[in-house]
Predicted model as a PDB file, atoms N, CA, C, CB and O in Angstrom, pLDDT in the B-factor column:
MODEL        1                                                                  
ATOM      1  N   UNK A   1    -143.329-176.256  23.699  1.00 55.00           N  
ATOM      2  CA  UNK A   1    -142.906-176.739  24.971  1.00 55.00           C  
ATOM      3  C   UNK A   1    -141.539-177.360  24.908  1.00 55.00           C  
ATOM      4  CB  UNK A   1    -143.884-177.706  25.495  1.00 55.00           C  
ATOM      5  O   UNK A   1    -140.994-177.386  23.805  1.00 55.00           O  
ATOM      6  N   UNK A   2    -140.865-177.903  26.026  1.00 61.00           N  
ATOM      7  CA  UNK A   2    -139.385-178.276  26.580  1.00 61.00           C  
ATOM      8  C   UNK A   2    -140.407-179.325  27.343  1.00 61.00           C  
ATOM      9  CB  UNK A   2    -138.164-176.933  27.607  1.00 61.00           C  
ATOM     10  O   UNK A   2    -141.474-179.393  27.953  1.00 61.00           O  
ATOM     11  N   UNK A   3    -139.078-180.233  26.766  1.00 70.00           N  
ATOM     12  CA  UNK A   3    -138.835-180.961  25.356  1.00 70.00           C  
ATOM     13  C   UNK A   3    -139.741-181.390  24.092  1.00 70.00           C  
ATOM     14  CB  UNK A   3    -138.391-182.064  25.684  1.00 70.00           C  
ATOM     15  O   UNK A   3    -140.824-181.971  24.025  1.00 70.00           O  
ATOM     16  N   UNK A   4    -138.619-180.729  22.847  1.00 85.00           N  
ATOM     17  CA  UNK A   4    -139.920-181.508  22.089  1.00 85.00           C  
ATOM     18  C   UNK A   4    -140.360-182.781  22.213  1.00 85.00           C  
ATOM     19  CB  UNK A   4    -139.804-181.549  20.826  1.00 85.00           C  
ATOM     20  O   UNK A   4    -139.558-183.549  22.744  1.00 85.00           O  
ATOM     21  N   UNK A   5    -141.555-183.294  21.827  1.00 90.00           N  
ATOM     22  CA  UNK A   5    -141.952-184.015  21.451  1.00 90.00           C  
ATOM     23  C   UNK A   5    -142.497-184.490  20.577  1.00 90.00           C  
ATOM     24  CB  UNK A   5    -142.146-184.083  21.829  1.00 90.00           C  
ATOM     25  O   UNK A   5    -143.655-184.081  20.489  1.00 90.00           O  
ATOM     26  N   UNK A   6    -142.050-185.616  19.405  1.00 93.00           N  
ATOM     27  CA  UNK A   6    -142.186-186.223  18.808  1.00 93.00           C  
ATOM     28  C   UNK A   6    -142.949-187.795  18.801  1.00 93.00           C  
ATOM     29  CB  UNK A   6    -141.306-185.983  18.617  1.00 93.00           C  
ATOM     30  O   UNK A   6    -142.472-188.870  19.166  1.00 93.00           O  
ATOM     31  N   UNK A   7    -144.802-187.378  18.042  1.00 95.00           N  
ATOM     32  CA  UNK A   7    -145.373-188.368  18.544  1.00 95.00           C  
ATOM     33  C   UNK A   7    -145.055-189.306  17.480  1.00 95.00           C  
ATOM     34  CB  UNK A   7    -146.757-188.161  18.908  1.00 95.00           C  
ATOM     35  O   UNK A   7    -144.395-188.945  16.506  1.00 95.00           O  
ATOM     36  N   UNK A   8    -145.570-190.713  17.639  1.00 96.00           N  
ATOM     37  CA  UNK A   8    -145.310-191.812  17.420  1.00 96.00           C  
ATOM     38  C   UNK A   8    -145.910-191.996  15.725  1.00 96.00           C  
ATOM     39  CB  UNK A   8    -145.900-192.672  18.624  1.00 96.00           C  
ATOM     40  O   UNK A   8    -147.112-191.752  15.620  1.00 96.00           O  
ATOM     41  N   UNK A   9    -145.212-192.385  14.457  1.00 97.00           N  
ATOM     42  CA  UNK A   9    -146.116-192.353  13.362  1.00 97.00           C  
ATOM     43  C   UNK A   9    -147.578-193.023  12.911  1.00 97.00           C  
ATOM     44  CB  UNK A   9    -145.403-192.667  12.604  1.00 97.00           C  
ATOM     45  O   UNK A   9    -148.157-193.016  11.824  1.00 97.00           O  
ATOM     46  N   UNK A  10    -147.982-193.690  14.386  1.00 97.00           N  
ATOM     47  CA  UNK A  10    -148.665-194.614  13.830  1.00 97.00           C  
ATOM     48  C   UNK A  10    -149.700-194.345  15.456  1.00 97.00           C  
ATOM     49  CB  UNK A  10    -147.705-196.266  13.298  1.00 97.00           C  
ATOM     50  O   UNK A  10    -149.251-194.522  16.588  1.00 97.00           O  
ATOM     51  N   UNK A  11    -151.383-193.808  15.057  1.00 97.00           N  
ATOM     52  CA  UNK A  11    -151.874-192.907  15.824  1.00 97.00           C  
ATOM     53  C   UNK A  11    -151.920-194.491  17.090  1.00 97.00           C  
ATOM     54  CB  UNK A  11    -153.502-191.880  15.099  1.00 97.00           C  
ATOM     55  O   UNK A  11    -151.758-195.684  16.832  1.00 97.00           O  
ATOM     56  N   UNK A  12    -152.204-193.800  18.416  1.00 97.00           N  
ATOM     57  CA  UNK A  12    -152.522-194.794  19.388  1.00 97.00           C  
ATOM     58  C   UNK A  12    -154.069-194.740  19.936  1.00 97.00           C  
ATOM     59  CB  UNK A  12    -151.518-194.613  20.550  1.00 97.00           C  
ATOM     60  O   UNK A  12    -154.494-195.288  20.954  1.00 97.00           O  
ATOM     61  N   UNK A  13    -154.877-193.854  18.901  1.00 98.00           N  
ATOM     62  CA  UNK A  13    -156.233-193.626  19.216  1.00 98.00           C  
ATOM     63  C   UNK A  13    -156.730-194.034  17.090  1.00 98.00           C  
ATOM     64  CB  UNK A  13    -156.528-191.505  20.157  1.00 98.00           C  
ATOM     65  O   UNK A  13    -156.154-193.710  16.051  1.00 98.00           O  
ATOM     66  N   UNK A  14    -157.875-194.756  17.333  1.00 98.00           N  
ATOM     67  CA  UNK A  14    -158.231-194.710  16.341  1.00 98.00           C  
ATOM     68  C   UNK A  14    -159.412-193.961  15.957  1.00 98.00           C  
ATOM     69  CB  UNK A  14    -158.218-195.691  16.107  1.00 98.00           C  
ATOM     70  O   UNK A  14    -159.958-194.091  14.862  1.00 98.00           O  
ATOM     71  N   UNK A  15    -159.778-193.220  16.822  1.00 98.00           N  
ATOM     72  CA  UNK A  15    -160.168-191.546  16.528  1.00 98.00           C  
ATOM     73  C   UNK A  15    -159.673-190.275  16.539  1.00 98.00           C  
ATOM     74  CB  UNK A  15    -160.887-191.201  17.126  1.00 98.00           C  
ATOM     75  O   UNK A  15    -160.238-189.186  16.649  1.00 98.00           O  
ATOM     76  N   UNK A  16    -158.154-190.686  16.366  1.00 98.00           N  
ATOM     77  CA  UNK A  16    -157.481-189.466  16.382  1.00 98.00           C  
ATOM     78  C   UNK A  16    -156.148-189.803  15.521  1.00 98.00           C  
ATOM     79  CB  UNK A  16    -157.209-188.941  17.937  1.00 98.00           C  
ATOM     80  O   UNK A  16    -155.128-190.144  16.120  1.00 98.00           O  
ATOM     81  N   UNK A  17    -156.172-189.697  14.024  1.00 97.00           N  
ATOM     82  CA  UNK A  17    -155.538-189.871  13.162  1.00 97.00           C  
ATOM     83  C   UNK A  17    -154.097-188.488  13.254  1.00 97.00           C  
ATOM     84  CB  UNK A  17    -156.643-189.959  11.965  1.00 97.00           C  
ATOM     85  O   UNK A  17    -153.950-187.449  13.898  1.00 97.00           O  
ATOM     86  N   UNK A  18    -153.199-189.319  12.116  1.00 97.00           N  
ATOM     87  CA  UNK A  18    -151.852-188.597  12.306  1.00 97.00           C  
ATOM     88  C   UNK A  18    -152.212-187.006  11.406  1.00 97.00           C  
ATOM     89  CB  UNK A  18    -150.338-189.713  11.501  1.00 97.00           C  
ATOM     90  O   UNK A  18    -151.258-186.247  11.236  1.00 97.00           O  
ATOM     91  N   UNK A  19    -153.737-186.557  10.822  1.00 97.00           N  
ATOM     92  CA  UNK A  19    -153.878-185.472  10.141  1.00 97.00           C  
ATOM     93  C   UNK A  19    -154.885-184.455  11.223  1.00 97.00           C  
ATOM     94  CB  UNK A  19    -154.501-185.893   8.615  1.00 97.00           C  
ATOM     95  O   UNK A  19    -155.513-183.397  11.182  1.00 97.00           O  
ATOM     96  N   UNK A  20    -154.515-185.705  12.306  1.00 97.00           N  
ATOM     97  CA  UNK A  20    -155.513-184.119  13.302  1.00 97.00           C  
ATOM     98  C   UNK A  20    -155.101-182.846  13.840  1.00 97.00           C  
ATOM     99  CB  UNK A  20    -156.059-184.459  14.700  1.00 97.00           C  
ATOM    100  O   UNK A  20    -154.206-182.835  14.685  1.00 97.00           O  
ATOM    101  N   UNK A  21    -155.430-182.187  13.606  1.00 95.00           N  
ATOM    102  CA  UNK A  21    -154.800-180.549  14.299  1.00 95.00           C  
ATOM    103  C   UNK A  21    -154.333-180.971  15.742  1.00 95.00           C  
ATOM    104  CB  UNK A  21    -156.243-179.050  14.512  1.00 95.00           C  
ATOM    105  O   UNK A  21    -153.322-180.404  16.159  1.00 95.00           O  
ATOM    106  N   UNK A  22    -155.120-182.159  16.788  1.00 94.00           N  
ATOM    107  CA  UNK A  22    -154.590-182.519  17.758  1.00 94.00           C  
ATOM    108  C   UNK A  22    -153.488-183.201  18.057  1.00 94.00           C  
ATOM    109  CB  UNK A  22    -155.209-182.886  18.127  1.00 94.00           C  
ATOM    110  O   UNK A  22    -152.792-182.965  19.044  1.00 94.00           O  
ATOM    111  N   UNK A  23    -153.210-184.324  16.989  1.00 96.00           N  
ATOM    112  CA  UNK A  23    -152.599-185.415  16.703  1.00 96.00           C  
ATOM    113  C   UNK A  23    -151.515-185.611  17.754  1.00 96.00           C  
ATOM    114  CB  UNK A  23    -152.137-185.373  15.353  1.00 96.00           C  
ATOM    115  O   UNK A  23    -151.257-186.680  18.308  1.00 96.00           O  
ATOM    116  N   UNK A  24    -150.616-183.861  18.057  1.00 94.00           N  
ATOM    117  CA  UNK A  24    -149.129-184.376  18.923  1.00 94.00           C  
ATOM    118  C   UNK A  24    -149.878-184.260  20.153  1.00 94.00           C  
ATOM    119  CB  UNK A  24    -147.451-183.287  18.875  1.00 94.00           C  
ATOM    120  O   UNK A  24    -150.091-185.258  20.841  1.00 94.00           O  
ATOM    121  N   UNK A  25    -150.360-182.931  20.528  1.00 93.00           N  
ATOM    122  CA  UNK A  25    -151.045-182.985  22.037  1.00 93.00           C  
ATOM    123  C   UNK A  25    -151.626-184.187  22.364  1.00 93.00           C  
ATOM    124  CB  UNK A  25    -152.167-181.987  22.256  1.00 93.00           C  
ATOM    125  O   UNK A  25    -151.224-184.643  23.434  1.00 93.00           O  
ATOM    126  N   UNK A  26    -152.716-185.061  21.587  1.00 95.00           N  
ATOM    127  CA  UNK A  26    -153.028-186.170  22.238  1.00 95.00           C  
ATOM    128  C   UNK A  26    -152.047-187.396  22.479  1.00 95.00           C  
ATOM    129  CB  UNK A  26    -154.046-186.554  21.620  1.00 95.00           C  
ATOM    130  O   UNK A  26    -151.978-188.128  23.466  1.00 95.00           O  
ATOM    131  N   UNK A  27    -151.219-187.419  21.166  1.00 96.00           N  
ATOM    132  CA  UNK A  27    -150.020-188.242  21.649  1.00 96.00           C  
ATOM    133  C   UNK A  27    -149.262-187.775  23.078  1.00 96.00           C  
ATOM    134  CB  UNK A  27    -148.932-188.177  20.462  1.00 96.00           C  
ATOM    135  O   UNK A  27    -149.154-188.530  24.045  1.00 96.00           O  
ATOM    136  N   UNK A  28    -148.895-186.775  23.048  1.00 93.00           N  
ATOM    137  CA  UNK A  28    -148.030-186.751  24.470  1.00 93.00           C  
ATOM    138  C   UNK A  28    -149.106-186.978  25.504  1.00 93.00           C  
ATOM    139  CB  UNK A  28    -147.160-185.201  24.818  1.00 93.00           C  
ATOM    140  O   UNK A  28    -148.638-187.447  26.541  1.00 93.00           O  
ATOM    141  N   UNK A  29    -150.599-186.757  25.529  1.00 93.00           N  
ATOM    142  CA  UNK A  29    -150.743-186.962  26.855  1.00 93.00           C  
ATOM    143  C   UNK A  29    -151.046-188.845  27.147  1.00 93.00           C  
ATOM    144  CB  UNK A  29    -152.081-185.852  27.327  1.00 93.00           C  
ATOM    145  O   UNK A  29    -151.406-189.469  28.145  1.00 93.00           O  
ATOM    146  N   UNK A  30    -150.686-189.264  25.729  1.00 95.00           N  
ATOM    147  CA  UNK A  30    -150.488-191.104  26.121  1.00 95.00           C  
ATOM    148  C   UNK A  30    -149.448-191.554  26.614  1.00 95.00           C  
ATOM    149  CB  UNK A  30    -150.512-192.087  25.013  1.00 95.00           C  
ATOM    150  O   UNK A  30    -149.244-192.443  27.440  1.00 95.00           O  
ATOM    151  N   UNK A  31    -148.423-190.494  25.735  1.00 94.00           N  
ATOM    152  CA  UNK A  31    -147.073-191.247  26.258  1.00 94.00           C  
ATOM    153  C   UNK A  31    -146.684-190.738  27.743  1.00 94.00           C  
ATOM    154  CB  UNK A  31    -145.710-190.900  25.180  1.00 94.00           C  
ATOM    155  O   UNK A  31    -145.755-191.354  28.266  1.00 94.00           O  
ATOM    156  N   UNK A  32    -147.178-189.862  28.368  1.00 91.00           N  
ATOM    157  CA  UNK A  32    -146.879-189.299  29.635  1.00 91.00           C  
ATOM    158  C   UNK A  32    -147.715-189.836  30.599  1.00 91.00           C  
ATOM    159  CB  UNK A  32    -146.969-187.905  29.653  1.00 91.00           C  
ATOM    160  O   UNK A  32    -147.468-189.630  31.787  1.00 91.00           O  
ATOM    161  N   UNK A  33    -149.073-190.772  30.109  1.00 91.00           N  
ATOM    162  CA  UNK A  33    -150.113-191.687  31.183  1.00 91.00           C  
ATOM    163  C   UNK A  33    -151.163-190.930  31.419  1.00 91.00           C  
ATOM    164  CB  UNK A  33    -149.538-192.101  32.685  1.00 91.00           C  
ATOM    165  O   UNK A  33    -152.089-191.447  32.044  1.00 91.00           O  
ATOM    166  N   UNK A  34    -151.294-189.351  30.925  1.00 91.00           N  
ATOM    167  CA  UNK A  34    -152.207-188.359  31.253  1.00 91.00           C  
ATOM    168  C   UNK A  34    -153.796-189.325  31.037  1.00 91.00           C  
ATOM    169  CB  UNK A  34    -151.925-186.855  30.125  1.00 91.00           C  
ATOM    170  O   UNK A  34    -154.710-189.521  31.838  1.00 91.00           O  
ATOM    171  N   UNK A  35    -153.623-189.738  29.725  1.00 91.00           N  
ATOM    172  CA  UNK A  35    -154.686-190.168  29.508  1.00 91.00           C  
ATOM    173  C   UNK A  35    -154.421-191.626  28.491  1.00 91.00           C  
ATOM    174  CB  UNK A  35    -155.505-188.960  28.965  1.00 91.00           C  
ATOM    175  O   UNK A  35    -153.662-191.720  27.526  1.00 91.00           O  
ATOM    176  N   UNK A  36    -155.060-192.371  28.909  1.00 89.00           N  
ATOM    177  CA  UNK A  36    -155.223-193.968  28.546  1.00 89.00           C  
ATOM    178  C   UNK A  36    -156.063-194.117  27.369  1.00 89.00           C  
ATOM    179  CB  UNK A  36    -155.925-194.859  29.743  1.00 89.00           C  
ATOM    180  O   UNK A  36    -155.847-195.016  26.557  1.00 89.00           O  
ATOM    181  N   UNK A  37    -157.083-193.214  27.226  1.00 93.00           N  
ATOM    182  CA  UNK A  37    -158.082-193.529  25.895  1.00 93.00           C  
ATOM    183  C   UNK A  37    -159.224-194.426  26.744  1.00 93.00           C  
ATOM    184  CB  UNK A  37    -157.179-194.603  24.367  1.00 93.00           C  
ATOM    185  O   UNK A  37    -159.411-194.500  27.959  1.00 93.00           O  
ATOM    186  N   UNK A  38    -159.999-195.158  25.482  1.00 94.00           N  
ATOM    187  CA  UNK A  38    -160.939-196.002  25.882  1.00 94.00           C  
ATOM    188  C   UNK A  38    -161.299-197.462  25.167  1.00 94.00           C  
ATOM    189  CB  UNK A  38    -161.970-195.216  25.872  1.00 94.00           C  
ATOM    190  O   UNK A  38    -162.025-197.640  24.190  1.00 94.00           O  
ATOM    191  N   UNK A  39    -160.605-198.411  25.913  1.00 97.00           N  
ATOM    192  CA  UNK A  39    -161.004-199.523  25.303  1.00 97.00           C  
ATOM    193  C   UNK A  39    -162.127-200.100  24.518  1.00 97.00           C  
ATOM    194  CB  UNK A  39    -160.928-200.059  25.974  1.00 97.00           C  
ATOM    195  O   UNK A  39    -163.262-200.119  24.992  1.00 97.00           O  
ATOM    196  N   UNK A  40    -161.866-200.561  23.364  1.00 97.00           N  
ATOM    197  CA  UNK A  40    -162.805-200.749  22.483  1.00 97.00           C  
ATOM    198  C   UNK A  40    -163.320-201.967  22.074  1.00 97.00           C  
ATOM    199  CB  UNK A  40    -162.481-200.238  21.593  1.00 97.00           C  
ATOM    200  O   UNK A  40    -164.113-202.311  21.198  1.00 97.00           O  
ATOM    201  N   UNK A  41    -162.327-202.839  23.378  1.00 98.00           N  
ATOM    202  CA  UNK A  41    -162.436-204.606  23.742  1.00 98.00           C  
ATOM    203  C   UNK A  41    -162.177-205.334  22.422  1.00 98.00           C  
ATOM    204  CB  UNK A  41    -164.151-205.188  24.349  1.00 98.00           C  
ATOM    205  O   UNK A  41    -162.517-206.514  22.342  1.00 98.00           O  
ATOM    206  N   UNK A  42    -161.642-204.767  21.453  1.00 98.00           N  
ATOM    207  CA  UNK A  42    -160.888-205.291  20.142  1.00 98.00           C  
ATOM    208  C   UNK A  42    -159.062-205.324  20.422  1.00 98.00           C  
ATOM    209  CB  UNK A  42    -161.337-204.053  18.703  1.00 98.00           C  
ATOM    210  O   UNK A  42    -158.262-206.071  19.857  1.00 98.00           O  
ATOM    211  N   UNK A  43    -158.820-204.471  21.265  1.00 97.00           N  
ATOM    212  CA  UNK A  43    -157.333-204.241  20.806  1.00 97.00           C  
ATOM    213  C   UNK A  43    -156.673-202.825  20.536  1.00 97.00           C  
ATOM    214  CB  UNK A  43    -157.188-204.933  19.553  1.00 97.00           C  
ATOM    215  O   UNK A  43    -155.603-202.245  20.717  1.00 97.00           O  
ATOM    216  N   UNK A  44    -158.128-202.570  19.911  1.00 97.00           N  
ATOM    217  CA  UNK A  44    -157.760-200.541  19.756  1.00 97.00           C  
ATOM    218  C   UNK A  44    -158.366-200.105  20.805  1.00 97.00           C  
ATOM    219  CB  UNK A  44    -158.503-199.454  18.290  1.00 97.00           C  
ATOM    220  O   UNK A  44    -159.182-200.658  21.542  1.00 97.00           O  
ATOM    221  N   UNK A  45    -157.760-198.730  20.829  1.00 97.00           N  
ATOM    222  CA  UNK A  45    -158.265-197.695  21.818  1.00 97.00           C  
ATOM    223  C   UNK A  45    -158.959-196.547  21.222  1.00 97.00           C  
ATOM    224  CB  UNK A  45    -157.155-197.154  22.622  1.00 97.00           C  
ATOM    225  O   UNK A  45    -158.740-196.245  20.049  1.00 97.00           O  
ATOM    226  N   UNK A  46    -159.955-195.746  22.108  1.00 98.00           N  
ATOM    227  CA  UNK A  46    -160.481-194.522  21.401  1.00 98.00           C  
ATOM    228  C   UNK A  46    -160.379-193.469  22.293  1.00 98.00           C  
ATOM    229  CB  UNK A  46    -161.904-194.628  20.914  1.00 98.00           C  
ATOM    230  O   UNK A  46    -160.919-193.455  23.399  1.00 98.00           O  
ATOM    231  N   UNK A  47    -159.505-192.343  21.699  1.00 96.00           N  
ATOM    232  CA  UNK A  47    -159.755-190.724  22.573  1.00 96.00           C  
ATOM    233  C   UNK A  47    -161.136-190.568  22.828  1.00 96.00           C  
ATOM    234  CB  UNK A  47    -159.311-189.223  21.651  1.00 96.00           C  
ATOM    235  O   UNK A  47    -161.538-190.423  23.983  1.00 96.00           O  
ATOM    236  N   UNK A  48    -161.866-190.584  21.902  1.00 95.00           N  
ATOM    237  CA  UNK A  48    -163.024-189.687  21.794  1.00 95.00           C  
ATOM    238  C   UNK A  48    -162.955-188.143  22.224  1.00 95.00           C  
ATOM    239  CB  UNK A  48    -164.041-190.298  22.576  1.00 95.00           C  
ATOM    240  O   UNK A  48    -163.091-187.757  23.385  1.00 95.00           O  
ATOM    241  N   UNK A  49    -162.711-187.268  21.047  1.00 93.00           N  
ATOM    242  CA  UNK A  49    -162.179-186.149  21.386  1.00 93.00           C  
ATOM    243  C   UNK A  49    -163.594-185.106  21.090  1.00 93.00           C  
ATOM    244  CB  UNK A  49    -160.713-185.890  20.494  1.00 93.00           C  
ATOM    245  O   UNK A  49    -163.548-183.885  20.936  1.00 93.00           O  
ATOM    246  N   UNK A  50    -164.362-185.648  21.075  1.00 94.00           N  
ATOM    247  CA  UNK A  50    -165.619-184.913  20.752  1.00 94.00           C  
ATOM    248  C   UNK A  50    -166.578-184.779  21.554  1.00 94.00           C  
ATOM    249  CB  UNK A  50    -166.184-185.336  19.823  1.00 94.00           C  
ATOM    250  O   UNK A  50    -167.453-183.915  21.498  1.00 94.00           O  
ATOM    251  N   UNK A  51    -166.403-186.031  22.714  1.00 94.00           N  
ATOM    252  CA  UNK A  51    -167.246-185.817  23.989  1.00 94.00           C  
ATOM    253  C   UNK A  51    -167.220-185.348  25.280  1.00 94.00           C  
ATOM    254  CB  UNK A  51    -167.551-186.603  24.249  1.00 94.00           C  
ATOM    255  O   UNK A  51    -166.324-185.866  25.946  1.00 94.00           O  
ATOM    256  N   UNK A  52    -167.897-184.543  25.859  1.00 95.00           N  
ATOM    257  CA  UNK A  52    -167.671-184.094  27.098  1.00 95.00           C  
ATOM    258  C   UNK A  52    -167.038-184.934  28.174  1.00 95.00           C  
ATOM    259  CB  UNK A  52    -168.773-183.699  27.496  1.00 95.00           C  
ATOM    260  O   UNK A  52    -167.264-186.131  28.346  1.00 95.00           O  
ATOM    261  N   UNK A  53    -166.328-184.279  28.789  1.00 94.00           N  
ATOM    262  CA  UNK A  53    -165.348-184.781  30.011  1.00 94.00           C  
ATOM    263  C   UNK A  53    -166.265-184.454  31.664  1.00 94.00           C  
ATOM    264  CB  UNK A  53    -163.578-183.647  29.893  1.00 94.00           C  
ATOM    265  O   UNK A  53    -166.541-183.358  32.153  1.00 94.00           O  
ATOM    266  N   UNK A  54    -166.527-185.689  32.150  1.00 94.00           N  
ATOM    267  CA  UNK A  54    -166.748-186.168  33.798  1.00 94.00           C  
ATOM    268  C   UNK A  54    -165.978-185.346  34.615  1.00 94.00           C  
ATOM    269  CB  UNK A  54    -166.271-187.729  34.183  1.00 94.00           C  
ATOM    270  O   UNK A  54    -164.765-185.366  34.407  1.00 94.00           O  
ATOM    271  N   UNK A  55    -166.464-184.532  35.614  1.00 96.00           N  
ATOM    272  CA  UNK A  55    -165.460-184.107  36.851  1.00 96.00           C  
ATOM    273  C   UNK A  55    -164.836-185.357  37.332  1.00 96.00           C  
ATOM    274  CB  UNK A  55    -166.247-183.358  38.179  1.00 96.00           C  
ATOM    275  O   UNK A  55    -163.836-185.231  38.039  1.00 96.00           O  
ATOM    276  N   UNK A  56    -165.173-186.288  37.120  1.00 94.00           N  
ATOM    277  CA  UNK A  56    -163.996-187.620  37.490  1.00 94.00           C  
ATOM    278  C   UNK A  56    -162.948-187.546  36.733  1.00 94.00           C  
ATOM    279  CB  UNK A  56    -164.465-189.162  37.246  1.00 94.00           C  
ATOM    280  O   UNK A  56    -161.831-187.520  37.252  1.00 94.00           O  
ATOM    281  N   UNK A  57    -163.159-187.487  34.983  1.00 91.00           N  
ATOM    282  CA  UNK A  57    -162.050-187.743  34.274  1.00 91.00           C  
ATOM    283  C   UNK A  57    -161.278-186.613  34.239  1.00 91.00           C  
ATOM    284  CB  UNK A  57    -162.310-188.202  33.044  1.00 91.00           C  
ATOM    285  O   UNK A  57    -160.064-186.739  34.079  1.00 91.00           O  
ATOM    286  N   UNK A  58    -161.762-185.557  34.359  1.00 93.00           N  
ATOM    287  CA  UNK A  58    -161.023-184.504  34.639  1.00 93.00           C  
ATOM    288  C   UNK A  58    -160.153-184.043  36.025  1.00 93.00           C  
ATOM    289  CB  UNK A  58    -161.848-183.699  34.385  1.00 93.00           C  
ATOM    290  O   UNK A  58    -159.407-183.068  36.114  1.00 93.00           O  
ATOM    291  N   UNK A  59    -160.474-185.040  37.079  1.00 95.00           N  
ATOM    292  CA  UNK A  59    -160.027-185.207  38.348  1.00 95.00           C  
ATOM    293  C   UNK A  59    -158.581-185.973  37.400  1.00 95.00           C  
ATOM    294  CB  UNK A  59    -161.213-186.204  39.639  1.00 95.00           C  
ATOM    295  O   UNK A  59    -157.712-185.333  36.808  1.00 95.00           O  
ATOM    296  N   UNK A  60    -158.692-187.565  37.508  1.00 92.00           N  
ATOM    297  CA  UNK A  60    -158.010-187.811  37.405  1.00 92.00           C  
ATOM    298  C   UNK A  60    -157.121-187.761  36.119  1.00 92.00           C  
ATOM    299  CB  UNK A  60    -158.292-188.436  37.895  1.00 92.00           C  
ATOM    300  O   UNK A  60    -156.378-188.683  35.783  1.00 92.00           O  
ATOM    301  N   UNK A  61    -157.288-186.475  35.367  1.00 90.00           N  
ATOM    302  CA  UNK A  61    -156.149-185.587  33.937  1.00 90.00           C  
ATOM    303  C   UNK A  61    -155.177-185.058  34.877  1.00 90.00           C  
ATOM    304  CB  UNK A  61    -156.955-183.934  32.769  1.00 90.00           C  
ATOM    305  O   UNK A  61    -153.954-185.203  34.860  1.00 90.00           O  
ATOM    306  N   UNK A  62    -155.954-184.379  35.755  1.00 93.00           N  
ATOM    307  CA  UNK A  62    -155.050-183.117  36.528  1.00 93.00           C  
ATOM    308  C   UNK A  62    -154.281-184.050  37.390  1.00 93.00           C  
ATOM    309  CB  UNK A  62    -156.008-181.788  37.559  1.00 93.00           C  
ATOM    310  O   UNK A  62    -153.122-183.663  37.545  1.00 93.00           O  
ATOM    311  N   UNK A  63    -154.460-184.743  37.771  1.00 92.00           N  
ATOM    312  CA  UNK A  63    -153.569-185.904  38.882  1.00 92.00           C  
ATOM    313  C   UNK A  63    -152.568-186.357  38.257  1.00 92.00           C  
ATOM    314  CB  UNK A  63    -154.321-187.292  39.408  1.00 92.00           C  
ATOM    315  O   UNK A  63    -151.464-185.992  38.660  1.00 92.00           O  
ATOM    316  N   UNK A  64    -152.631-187.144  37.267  1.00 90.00           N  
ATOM    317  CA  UNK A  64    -151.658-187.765  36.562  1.00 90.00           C  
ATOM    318  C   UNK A  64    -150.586-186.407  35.792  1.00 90.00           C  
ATOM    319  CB  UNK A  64    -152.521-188.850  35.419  1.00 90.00           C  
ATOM    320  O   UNK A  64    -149.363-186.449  35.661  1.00 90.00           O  
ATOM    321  N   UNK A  65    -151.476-185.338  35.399  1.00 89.00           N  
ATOM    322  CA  UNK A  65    -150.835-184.110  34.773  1.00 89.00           C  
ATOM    323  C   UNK A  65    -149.797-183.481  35.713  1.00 89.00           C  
ATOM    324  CB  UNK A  65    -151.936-183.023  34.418  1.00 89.00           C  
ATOM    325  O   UNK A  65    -148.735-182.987  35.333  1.00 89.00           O  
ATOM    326  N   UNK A  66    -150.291-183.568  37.190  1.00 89.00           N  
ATOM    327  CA  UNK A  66    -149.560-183.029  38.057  1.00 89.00           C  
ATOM    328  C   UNK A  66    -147.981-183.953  38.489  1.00 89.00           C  
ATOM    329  CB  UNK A  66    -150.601-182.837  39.206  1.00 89.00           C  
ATOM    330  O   UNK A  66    -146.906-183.513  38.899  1.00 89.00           O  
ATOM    331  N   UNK A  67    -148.373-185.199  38.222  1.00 84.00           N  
ATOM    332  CA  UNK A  67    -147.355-186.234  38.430  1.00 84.00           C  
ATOM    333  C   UNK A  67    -146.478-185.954  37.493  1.00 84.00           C  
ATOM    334  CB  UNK A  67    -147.782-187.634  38.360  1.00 84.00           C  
ATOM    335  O   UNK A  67    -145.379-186.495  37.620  1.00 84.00           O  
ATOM    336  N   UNK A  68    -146.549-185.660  37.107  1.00 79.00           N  
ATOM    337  CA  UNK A  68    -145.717-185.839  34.779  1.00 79.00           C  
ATOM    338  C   UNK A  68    -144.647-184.422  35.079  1.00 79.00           C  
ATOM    339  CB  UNK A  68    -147.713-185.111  32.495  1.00 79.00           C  
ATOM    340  O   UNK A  68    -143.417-184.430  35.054  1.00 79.00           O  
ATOM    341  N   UNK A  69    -145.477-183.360  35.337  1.00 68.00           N  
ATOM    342  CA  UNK A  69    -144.620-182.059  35.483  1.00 68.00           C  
ATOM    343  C   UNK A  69    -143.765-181.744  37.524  1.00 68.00           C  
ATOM    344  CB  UNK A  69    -146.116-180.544  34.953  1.00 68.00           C  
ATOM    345  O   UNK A  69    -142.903-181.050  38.064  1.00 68.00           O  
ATOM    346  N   UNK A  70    -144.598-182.616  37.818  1.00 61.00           N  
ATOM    347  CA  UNK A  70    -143.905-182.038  39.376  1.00 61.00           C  
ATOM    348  C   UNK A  70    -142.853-183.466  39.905  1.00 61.00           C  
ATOM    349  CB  UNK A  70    -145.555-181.680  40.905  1.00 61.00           C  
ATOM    350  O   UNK A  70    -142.218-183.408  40.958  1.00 61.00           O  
TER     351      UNK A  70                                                      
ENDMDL                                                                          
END                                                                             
């Protein structure tokens, strides 16, 4: 994609380490607001990239997704 992007060295999900096959895609969709993660009421956040997605959360991917590119 245009522009690259270069995610951050230090993961912003602590289920989604800098050796994941996902690692940049989930970074850009933090740094773009796509997606926030999930508070873990410590301080960290968690993707959780293993669990099924809500027609809510998937409502509001495409919303914020649509904001980012349009």
């Amino acid at each position: 994609g245009s522009p690259t992007f270069v995610p951050p060295a230090t993961p912003s999900f602590v289920d989604v380490g800098t050796t994941s096959p996902v690692y940049q895609q989930v970074e850009w969709m933090k740094a773009s607001g796509i997606s926030t993660g999930t508070s873990n009421g410590n301080g960290t956040f968690s993707y959780k990239p293993l669990d099924p997605v809500s027609r809510q959360a998937m409502s509001a991917f495409l919303y914020r997704a649509y904001h980012v590119a349009g």
